[in-house]
KETITI-982037 format. One record per residue (C-alpha): residue in one letter; x, y, z. Coordinates in steps of 0.5 Angstrom, whole numbers, padded with zeros to 4 digits, always signed. Layout:
KETITI-982037
AXYZ;...
This chain:
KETITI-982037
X+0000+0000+0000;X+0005+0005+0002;X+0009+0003-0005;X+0003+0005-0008;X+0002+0011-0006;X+0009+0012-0007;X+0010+0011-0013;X+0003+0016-0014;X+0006+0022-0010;X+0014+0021-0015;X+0008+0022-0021;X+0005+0027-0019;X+0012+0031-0017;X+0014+0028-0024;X+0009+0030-0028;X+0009+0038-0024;X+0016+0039-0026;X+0015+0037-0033;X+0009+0042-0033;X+0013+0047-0030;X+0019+0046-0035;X+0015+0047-0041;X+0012+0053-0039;X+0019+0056-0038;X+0021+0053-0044;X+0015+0056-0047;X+0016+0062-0043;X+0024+0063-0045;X+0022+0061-0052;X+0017+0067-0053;X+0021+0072-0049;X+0026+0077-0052;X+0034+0076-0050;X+0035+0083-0052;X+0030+0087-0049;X+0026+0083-0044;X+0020+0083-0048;X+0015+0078-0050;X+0015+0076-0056;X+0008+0074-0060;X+0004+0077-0055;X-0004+0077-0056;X-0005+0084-0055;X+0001+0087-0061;X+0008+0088-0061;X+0014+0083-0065;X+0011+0078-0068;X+0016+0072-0070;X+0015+0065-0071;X+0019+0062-0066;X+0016+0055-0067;X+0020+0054-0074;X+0024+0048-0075;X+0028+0048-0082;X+0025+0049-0089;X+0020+0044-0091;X+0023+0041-0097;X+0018+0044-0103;X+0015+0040-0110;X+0020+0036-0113;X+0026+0037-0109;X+0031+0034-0106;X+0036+0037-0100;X+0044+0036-0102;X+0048+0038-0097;X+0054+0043-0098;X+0061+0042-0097;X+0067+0042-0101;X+0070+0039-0107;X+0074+0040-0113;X+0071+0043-0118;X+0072+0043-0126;X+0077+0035-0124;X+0077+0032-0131;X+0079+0025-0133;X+0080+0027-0140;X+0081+0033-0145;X+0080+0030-0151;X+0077+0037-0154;X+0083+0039-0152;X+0079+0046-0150;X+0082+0047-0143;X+0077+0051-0140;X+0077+0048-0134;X+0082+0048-0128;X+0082+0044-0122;X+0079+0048-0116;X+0077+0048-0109;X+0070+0050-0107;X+0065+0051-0102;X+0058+0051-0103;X+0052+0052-0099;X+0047+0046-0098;X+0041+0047-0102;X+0036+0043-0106;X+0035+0041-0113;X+0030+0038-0117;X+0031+0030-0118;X+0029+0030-0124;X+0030+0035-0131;X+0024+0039-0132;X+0018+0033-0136;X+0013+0036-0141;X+0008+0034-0137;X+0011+0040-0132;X+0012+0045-0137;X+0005+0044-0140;X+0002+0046-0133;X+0006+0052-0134;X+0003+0053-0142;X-0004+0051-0139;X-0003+0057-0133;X-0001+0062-0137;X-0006+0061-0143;X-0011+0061-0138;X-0009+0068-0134;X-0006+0071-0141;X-0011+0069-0146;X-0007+0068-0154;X-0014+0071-0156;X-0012+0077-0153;X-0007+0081-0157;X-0004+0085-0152;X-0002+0078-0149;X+0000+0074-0155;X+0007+0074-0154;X+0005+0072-0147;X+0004+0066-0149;X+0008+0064-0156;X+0014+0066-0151;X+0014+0061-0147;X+0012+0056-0153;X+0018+0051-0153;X+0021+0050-0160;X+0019+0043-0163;X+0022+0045-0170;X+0029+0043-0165;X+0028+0036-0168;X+0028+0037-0175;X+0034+0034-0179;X+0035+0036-0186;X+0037+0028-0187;X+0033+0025-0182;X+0026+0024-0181;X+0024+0026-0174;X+0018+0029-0175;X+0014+0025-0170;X+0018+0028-0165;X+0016+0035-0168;X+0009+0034-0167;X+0008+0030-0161;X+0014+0030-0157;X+0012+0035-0153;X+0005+0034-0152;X+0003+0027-0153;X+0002+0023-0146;X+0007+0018-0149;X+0012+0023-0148;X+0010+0027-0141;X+0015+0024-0136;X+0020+0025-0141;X+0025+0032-0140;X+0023+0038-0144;X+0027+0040-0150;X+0028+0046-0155;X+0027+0050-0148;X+0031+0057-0149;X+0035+0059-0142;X+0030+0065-0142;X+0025+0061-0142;X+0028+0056-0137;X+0029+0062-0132;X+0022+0065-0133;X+0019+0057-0132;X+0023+0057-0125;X+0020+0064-0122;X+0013+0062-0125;X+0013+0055-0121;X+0016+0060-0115;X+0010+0064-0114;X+0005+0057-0115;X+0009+0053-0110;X+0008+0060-0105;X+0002+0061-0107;X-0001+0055-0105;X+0003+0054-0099;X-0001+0061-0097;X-0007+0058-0099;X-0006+0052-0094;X-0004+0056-0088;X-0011+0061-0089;X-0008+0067-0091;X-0011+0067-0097;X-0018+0065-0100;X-0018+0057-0102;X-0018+0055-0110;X-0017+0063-0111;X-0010+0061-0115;X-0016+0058-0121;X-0023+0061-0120;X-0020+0068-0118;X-0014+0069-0122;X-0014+0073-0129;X-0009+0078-0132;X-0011+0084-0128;X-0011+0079-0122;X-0005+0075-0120;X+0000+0073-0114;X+0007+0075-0115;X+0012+0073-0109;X+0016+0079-0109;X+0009+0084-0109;X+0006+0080-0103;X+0011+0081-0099;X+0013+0089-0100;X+0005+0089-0102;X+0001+0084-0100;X-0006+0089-0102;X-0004+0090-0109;X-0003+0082-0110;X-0010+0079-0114;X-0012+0087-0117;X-0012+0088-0109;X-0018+0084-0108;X-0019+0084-0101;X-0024+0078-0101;X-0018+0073-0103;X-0012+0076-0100;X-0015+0076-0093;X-0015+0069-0094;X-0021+0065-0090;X-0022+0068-0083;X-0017+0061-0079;X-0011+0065-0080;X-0007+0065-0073;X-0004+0071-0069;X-0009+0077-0073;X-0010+0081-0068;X-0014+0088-0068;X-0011+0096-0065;X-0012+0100-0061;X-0018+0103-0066;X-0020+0097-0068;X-0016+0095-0074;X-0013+0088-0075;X-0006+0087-0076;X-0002+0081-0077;X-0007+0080-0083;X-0002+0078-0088;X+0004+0073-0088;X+0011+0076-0088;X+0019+0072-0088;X+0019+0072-0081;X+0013+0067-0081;X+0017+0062-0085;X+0011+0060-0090;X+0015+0063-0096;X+0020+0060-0098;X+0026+0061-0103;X+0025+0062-0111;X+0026+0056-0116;X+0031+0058-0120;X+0037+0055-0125;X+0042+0051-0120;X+0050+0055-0121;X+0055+0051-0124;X+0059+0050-0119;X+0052+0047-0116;X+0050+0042-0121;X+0057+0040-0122;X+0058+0038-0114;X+0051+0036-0114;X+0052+0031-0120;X+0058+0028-0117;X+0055+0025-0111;X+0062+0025-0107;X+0059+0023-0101;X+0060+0016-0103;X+0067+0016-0103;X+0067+0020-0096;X+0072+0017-0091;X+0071+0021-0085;X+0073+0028-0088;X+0077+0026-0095;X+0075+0022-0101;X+0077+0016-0102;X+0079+0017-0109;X+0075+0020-0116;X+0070+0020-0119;X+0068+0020-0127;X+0061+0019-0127;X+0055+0020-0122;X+0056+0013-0120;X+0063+0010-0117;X+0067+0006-0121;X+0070+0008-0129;X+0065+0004-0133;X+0059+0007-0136;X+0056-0001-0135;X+0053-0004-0128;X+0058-0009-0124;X+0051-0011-0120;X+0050-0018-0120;X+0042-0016-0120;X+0043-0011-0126;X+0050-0013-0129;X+0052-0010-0135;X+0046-0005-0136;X+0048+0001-0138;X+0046+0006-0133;X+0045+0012-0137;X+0043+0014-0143;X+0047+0017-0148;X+0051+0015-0156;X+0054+0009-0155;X+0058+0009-0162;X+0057+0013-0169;X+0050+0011-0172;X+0050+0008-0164;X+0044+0012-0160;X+0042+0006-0156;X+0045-0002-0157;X+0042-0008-0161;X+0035-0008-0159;X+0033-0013-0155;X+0040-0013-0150;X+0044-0010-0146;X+0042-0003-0149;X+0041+0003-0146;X+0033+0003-0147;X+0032+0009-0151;X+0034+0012-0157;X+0032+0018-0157;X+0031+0022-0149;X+0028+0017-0144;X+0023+0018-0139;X+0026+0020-0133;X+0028+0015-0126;X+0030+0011-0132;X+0036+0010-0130;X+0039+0009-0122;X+0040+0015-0117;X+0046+0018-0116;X+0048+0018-0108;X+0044+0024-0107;X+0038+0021-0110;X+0038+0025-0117;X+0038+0022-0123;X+0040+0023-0129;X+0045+0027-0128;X+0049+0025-0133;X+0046+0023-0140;X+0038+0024-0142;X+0039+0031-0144;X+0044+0037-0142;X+0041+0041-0137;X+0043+0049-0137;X+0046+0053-0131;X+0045+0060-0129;X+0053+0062-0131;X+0055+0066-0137;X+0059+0062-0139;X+0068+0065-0138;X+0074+0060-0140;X+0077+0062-0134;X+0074+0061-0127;X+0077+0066-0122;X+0078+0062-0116;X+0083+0067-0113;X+0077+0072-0112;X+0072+0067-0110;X+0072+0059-0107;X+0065+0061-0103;X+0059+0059-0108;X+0062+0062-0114;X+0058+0065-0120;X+0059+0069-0126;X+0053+0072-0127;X+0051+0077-0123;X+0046+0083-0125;X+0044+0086-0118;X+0037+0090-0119;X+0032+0093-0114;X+0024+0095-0114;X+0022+0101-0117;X+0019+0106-0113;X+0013+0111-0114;X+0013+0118-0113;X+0008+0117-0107;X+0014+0111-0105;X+0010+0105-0106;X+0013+0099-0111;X+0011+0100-0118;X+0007+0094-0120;X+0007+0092-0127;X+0000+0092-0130;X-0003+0090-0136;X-0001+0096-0140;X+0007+0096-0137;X+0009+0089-0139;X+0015+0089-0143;X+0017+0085-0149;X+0024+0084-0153;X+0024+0082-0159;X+0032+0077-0159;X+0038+0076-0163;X+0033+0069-0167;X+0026+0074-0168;X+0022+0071-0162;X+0018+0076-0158;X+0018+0075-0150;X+0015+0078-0145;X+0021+0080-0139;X+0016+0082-0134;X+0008+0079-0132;X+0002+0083-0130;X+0003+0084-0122;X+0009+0083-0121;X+0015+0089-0118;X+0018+0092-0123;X+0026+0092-0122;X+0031+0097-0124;X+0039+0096-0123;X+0042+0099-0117;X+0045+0105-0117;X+0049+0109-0112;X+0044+0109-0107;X+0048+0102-0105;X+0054+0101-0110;X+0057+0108-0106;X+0064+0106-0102;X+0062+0099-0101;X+0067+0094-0103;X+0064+0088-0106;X+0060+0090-0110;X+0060+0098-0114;X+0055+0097-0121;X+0049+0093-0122;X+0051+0089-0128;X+0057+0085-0125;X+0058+0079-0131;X+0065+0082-0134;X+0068+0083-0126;X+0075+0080-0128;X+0073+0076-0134;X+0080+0075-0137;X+0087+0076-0138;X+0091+0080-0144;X+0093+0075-0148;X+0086+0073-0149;X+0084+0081-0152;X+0086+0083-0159;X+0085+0089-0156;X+0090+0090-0150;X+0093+0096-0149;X+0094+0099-0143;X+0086+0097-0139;X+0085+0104-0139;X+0077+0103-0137;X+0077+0110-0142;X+0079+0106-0148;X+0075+0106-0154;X+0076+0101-0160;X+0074+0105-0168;X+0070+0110-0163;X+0067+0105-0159;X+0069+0106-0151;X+0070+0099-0149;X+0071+0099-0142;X+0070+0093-0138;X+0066+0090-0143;X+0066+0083-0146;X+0068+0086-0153;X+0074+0088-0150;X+0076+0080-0148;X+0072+0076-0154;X+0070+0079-0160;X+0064+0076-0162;X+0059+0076-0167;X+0054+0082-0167;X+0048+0081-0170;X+0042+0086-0170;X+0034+0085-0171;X+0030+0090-0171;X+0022+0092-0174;X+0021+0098-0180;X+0015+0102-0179;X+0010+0096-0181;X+0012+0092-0175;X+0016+0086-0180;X+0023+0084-0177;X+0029+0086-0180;X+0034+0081-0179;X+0042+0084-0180;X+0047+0077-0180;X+0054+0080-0177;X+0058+0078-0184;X+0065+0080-0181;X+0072+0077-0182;X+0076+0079-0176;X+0071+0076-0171;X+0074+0071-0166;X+0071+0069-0162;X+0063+0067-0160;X+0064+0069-0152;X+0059+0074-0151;X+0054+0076-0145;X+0049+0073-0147;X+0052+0065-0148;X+0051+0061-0141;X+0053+0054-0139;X+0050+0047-0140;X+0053+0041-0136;X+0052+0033-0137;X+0052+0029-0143;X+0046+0027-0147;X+0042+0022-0151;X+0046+0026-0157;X+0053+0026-0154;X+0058+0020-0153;X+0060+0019-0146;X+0066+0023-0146;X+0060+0028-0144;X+0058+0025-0138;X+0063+0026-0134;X+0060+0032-0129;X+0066+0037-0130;X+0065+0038-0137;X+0062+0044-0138;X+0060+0047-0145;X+0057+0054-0147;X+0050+0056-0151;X+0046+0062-0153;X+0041+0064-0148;X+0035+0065-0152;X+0036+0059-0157;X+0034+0052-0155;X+0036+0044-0158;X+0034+0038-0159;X+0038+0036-0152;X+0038+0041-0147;X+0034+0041-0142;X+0033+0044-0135;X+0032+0042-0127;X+0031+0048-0122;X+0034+0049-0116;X+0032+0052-0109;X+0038+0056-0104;X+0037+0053-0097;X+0035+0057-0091;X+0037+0055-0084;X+0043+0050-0081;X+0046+0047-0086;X+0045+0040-0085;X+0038+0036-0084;X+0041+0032-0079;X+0043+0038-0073;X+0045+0032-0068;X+0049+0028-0072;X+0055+0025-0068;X+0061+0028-0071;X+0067+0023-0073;
């Protein structure tokens, strides 16, 4: 008897202590440690979500966690290009797509903006015919392709099969579509804003932009109040002293929204792709790596799938896929994605199916001396566009801007409800020592023997006239075709018949990495890197997006450390 009333009283002190242990923690959790504060507190003041625990992985994506490795390592030159040097890098962990970009994916996309930017609008044609891929990448003036040209994009036979004759415009225009999609809908899912508003509500006059919900949440939608205050199960909303609510609009300190879908770096898709963590021996790597998979054969050694080809690639000339029947690599065009295994990071078809674009403009020389911390040539830094009044500009549907590129297609550069950007100026460049323009792309972009132009690096220098700078011209003198309209609106089209060219390197060339269905397996080796005009597509480039991590830099916070 005694033992039980014993063992009663030890449960009521444990279960006191714990109560009172929570609520101190509780307490501690919500009480500033700068002023003393409560943090969230029901009658106003700070709000922050305090309860955040790391990023929630978005659609389609998986985490690589960063590290350091040796970027631009190849086995083989056999281009004899030599644009590539063995260099140390860190990069932060993020997230990357576990597949390329399908066709099914990118029709949901087609199907939104037709939807929202009707063609049979004039005013919004070029919308949509923008975004069109260029199915015409299959033909062959000695082959006959034109089933692909017809259905590859859309027949269902094709839809987990990657996107091709996508340009890197319209790569990078599909990453900032899909972001304000996925933070759409997770605002929806909290009550912030009104449920199936994302299909019933939205029209081009009406739609959701990331960037203006979170500098000005009541110009989202066309400002329409009944779907941006959401539907009344919001947490925190609270009323002031004259009876308005407050908290009523999601901000970055609730951790709902998360980071872009963007194009991964160069440096990214290379580290991603070679999956190091495999060969890992406590802080070394055991060895090096050709391919995403261990081992220097393009070919299985596992007992269950011995000599099967584990990615999809050109085997010989006239060879796109083996003998039918055996031991081929199953395809003889692009296959569909997941075909293949996994590299150790649980992406697949990093090498072969198709190349995939990065973010970079691509540069010969990779300027590790200045930067070995997430590097990136590609940088042109802008802000919002600011009212009289000093409200953001929001673009509308009479302010959207069209450019017509090098090839004649027309696009549209921003989208109804967005924020139109600016380039910095020297409000932020003045005496700062990172960074001193907007356009940062060209920043120690070569060296004198690569200039047929070298004289003395005066930035004043002109070249017959023209004041070169620091431009690319002054490195690579590429081609430089023009395109414009007479007063009817037809394209004049001016092809740059120079002799003295000697270079094809300009601003406007990007790099795409990995082997595809069309290249021989020399390609698949992740350090290859090969260069492309941003606003032209093939038959063998596609993309996959990628998403920067917020927070602690590995998943695992509590890891036992070696």
């Amino acid at each position: 008897m005694k033992k039980v009333v014993a063992f009663k009283v030890l449960l009521v002190l444990a279960l006191s202590v714990a109560t009172v242990s929570c609520k101190k923690s509780s307490s501690s959790k919500n009480s500033s440690r700068a002023t003393g504060w409560q943090i969230n507190n029901r009658e106003g003041g700070f709000q922050y979500n305090t309860n955040f625990q790391e990023q929630e992985t978005s659609p389609g994506l998986v985490f690589v966690e960063g590290g350091t490795f040796t970027k631009g390592k190849v086995q083989d030159d056999v281009m004899h290009d030599w644009n590539n040097t063995p260099n140390q890098q860190h990069v932060q962990s993020f997230y990357m797509d576990e597949t390329e970009v399908t066709n099914i994916m990118y029709l949901e996309y087609l199907d939104w903006i037709k939807r929202v930017y009707p063609p049979s609008d004039e005013n919004f044609r070029a919308i949509y015919h923008g975004a069109l891929p260029d199915t015409l990448v299959w033909r062959n003036r000695l082959g006959f392709n034109e089933i692909m040209t017809e259905n590859y994009l859309r027949h269902p036979g094709y839809a987990e099969y990657p996107v091709v004759g996508v340009s890197w415009i319209q790569a990078v225009e599909y990453a900032n579509w899909r972001s304000d999609r996925v933070n759409e809908y997770n605002l929806e899912k909290a009550g912030y804003i009104k449920r199936n508003a994302k299909t019933i509500d939205v029209n081009a006059d009406a739609t959701f932009s990331t960037d203006t919900y979170i500098n000005a949440p009541t110009l989202t939608y066309g400002g329409n109040e009944e779907v941006i205050n959401g539907d009344g199960k919001r947490r925190n909303v609270q009323t002031d002293a004259d009876g308005n609510e407050t908290n009523i609009y999601a901000t970055r300190e609730s951790g709902l929204i998360s980071p872009k879908y963007r194009l991964p770096t160069e440096t990214e898709w290379e580290y991603a792709a070679l999956g190091l963590s495999e060969l890992r021996s406590f802080n070394l790597y055991r060895g090096r790596k050709k391919y995403p998979w261990d081992g220097q054969y393009t070919r299985s050694g596992k007992r269950k799938i011995r000599g099967d080809q584990m990615a999809n690639f050109k085997q010989g000339k006239g060879d796109y896929g083996g003998i039918a029947g055996w031991s081929d690599d199953g395809a003889d065009i692009t296959n569909a994605v997941k075909s293949y295994e996994p590299n150790d990071y649980g992406l697949y078809d990093m090498a072969g199916n198709v190349a995939e674009w990065v973010a970079d403009v691509y540069r010969p020389i990779i300027d590790d001396e200045f930067n070995d911390f997430n590097y990136y040539r590609g940088n042109v830094y802008t802000k919002n566009a600011i009212n009289e009044d000093g409200t953001v500009k929001v673009v509308t549907s009479e302010d959207i801007v069209y450019d017509t590129l090098s090839n004649g297609k027309v696009i549209a550069r921003n989208l109804p409800g967005e924020i139109l950007q600016v380039p910095v100026d020297e409000n932020e460049t003045y005496l700062r020592t990172n960074f001193d323009k907007s356009d940062a792309i060209n920043f120690r972009d070569g060296d004198k023997r690569s200039s047929r132009y070298y004289e003395d690096f005066n930035d004043e220098e002109e070249v017959d006239g023209e004041n070169t700078g620091t431009d690319t011209r002054k490195m690579y003198n590429s081609p430089k075709h023009t395109i414009s309209r007479d007063e009817n609106g037809k394209i004049i089209r001016e092809y740059d018949k120079a002799n003295n060219r000697t270079s094809l390197i300009n601003d406007q060339v990007r790099v795409y990495k990995g082997g595809s269905w069309k290249d021989r397996e020399y390609w698949l080796d992740p350090a290859q890197r090969r260069y492309f005009p941003q606003d032209m597509a093939t038959d063998y480039i596609g993309f996959r997006c990628a998403m920067s991590r917020v927070g602690s830099k590995s998943k695992n916070k509590n890891k036992t450390k070696n």
